[in-house]
C-alpha positions, -999 to +999 in steps of 0.1 A: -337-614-322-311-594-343-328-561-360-329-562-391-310-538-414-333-504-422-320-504-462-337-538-462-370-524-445-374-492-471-397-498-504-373-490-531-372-502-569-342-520-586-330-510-616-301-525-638-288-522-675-286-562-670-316-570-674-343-557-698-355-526-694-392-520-680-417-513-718-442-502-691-452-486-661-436-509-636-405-511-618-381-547-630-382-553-593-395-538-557-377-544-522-394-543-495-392-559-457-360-582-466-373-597-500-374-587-536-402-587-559-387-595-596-417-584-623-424-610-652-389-611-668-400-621-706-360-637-726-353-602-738-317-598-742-311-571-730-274-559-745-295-569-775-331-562-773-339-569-808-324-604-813-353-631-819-356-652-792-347-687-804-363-720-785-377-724-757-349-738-740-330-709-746-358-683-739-358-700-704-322-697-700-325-659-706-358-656-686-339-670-657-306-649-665-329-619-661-340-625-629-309-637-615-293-601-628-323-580-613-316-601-580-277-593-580-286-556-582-314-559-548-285-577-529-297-612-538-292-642-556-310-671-575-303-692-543-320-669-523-354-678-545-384-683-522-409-687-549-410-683-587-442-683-611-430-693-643-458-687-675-454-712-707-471-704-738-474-743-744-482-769-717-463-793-738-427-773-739-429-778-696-403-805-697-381-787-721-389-757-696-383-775-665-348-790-679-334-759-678-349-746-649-335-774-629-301-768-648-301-737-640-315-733-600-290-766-595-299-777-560-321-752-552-354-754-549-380-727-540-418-733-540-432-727-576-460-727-600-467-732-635-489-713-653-502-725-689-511-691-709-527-691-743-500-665-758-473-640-743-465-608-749-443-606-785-446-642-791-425-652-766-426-687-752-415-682-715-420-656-687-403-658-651-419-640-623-401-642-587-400-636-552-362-638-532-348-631-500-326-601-498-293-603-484-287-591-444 
């Protein structure tokens, strides 16, 4: 059995200008034992925080776009996905959602949930929480 890397086996936060920036006191991702914790990644854009959000097909494209940018900085990819939690304000928008999604992951597919919430954070329609592999 080959050892695995120790920058992979340190705790360390992620931190990148690509993706929103934490409004709170968490990190946008934690690294830990060879995978990468990505916290709820709500469609902010983040070269332009204060654009509104537009539908929910396009919220989920920039939910997704966040966690694929947190997961480029920890060394990993959106085809390194092990499992993703994905919140919708509106049980009925979950085709609409999953369109993209499947769009977007291609091929891919890690083990998921959806979670059915009665309102998000700023009015938003979409939240992405995730769980990769990182990188040997």
């Amino acid at each position: 059995m080959e050892a695995v890397p120790s920058h992979i086996l340190r705790m360390h936060t992620i931190e990148t200008p690509h993706a929103p920036h934490p409004a709170g006191h968490y990190a946008q991702a934690v690294v830990n034992g060879g995978l990468v914790f990505v916290a709820g990644q709500l469609p902010i854009d983040p070269s332009d925080p204060q654009r509104p959000p537009g539908g929910v097909e396009e919220q989920t494209e920039r939910a997704l776009r966040n966690v694929e940018a947190i997961l480029a900085a920890a060394g990993s990819g959106l085809e390194r996905l092990l499992s993703v939690t994905v919140y919708v304000a509106d049980i009925a928008l979950w085709q609409r959602v999953n369109a993209v999604y499947g769009r977007v992951l291609g091929a891919h597919r890690p083990a998921r949930a959806v979670v059915p919430v009665p309102q998000l954070h700023h009015g938003y329609l979409v939240e992405v929480q995730a769980v990769a592999a990182v990188r040997d």
